[in-house]
Backbone as JSON, one array per atom type, in Angstrom:
{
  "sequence": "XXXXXXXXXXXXXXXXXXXXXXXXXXXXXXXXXXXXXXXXXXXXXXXXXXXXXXXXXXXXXXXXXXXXXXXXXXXXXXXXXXXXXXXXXX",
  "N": [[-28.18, 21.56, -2.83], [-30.64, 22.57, -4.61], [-32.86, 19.74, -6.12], [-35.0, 20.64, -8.06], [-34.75, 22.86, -9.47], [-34.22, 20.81, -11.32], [-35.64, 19.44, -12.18], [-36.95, 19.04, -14.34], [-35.65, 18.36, -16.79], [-34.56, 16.51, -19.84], [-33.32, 14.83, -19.29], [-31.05, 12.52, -16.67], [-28.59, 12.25, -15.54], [-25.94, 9.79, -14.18], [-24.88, 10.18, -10.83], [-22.81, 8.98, -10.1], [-21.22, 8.55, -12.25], [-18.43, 9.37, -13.93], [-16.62, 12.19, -15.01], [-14.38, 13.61, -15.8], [-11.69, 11.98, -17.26], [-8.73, 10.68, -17.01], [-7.62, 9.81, -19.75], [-9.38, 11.72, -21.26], [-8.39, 13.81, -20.32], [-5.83, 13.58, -21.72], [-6.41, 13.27, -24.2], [-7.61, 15.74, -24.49], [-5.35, 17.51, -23.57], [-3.49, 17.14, -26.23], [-5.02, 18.03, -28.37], [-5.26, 20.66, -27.82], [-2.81, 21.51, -27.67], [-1.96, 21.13, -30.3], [-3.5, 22.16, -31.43], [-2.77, 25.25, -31.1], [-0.47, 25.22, -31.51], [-0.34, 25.23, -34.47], [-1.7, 27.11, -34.9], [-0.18, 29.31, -34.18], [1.49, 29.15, -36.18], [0.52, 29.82, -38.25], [0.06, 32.34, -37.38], [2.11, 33.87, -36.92], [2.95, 34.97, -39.83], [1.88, 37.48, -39.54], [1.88, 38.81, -38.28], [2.41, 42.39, -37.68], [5.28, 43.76, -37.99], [8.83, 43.69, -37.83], [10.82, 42.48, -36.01], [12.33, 40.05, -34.79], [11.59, 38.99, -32.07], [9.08, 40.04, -31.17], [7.05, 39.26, -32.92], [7.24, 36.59, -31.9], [6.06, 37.1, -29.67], [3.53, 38.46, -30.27], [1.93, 36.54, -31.7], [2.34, 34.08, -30.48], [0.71, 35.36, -28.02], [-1.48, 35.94, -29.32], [-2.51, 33.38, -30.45], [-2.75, 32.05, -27.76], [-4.95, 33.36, -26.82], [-6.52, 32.23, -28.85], [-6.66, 29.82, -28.43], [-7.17, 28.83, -26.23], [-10.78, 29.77, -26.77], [-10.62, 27.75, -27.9], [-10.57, 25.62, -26.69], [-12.73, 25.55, -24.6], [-14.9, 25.25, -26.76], [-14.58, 23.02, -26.81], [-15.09, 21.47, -24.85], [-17.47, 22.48, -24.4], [-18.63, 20.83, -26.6], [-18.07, 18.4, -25.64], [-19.74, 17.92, -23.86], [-22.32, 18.44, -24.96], [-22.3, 16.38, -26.88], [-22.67, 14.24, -24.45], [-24.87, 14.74, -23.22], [-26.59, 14.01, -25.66], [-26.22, 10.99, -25.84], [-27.02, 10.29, -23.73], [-29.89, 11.02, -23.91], [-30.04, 9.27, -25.69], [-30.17, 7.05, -25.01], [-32.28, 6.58, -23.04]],
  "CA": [[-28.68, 22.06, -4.08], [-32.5, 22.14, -4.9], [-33.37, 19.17, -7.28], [-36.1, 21.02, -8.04], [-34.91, 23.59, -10.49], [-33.62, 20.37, -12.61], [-36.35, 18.4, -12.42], [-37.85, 18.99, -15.82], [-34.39, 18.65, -17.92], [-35.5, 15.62, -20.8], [-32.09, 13.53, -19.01], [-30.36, 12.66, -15.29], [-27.03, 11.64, -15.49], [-26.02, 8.8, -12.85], [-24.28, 10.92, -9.96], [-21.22, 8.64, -10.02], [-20.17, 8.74, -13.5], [-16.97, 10.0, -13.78], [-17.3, 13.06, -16.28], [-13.0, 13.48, -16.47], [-10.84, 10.51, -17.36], [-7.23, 10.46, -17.31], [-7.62, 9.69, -21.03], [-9.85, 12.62, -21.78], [-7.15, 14.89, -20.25], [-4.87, 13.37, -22.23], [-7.07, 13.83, -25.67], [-7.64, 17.45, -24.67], [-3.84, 18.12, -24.25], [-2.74, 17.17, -27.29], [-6.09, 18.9, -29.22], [-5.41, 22.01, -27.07], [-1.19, 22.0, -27.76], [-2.06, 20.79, -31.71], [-4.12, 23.75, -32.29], [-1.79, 26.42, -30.6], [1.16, 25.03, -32.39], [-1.18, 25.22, -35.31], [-2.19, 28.55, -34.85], [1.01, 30.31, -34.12], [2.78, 28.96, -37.22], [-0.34, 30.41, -39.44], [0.05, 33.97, -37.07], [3.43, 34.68, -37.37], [2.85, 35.92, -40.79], [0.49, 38.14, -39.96], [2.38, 40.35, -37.07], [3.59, 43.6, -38.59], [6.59, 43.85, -37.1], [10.14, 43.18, -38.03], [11.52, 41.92, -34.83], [11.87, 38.66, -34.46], [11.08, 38.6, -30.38], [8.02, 40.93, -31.37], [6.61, 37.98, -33.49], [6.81, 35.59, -30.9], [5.22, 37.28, -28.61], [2.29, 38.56, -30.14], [2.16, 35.07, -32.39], [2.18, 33.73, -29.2], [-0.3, 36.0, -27.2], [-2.54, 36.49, -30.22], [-2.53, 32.17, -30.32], [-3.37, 31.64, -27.09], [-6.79, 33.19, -26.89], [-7.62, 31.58, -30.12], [-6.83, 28.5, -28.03], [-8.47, 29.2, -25.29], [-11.7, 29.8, -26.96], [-10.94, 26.56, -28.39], [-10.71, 24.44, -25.51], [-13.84, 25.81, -24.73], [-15.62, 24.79, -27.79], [-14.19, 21.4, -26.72], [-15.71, 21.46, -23.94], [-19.34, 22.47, -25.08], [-19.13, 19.22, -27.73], [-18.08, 16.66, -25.27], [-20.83, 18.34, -22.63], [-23.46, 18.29, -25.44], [-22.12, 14.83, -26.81], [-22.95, 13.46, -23.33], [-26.21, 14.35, -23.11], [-27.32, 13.45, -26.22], [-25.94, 9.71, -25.65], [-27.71, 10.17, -22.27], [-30.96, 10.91, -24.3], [-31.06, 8.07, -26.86], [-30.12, 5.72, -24.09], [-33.59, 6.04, -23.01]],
  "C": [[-30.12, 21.61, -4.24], [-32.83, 21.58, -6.13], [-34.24, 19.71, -7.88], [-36.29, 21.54, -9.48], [-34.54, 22.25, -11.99], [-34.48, 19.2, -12.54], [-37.27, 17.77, -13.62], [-37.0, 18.69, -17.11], [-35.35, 16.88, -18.47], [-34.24, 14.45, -20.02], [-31.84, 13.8, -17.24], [-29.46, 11.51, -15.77], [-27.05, 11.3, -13.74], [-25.02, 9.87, -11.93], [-22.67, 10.26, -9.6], [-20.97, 8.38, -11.16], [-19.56, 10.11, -13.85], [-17.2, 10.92, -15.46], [-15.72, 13.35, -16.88], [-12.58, 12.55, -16.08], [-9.49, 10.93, -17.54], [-7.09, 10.4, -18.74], [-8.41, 11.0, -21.57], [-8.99, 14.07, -21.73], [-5.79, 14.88, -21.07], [-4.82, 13.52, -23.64], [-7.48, 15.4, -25.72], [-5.87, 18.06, -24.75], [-3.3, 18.35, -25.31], [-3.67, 17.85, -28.23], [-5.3, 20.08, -29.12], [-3.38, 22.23, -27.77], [-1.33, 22.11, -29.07], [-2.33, 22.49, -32.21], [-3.22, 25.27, -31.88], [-0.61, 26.5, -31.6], [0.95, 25.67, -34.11], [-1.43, 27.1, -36.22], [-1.01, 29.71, -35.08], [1.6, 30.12, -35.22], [1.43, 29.9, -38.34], [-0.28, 32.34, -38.75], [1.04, 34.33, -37.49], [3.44, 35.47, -38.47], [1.91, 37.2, -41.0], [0.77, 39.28, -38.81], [3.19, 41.25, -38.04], [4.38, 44.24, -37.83], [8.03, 43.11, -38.19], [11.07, 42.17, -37.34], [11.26, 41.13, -34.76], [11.31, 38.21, -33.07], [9.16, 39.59, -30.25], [6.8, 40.06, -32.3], [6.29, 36.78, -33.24], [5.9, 36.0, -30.45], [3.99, 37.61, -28.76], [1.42, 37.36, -31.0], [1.59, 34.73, -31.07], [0.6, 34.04, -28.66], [-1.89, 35.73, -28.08], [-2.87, 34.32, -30.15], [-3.31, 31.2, -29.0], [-4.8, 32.03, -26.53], [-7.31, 32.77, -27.95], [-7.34, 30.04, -29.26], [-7.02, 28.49, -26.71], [-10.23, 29.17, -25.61], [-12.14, 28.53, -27.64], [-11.68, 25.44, -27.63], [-12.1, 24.58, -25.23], [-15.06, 25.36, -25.28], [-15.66, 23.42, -27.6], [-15.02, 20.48, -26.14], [-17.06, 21.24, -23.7], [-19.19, 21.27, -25.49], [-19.01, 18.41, -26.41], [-19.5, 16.76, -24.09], [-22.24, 17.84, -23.62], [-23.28, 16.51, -26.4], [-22.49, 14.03, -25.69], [-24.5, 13.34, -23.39], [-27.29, 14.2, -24.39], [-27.47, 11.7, -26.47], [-26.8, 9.33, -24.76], [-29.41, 9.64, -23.06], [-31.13, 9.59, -25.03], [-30.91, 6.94, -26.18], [-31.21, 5.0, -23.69], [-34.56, 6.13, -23.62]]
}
């Protein structure tokens, strides 16, 4: 990879710090399951449908790209949490 293009960024992160922790996977799980669980109990009311297996599923479906886009979001913070720790370090 060509240091080159990242030679102007305002930070350099040390090349052996560990960016996932066993513990961070373990604080995203339960975020990531929280908000699903979260989510689906506030969709359900909101499928127009009768059927109860028709309520799951789009409960469900409709749930997991809102938690998906979550994780995501998660993702960004702890990425942009890093490097602003990085910055005031020095």
């Amino acid at each position: 990879m060509d240091n080159r293009l990242f030679s102007n960024l305002p930070f350099r992160m040390a090349q052996s710090e560990k960016l996932v922790t066993p513990v961070s996977l373990l604080v995203d799980l339960v975020l990531v399951v929280g908000f699903f669980v979260f989510m689906f109990g506030k969709l359900k009311s909101h499928v127009p449908s009768n059927d109860p297996k028709m309520i799951w599923v789009w409960a469900s479906v409709t749930s997991s790209c809102l938690t998906a886009v979550f994780w995501l979001a998660l993702q960004m913070f702890r990425v942009v949490l890093r490097v602003q720790i990085a910055a005031n370090r020095k």
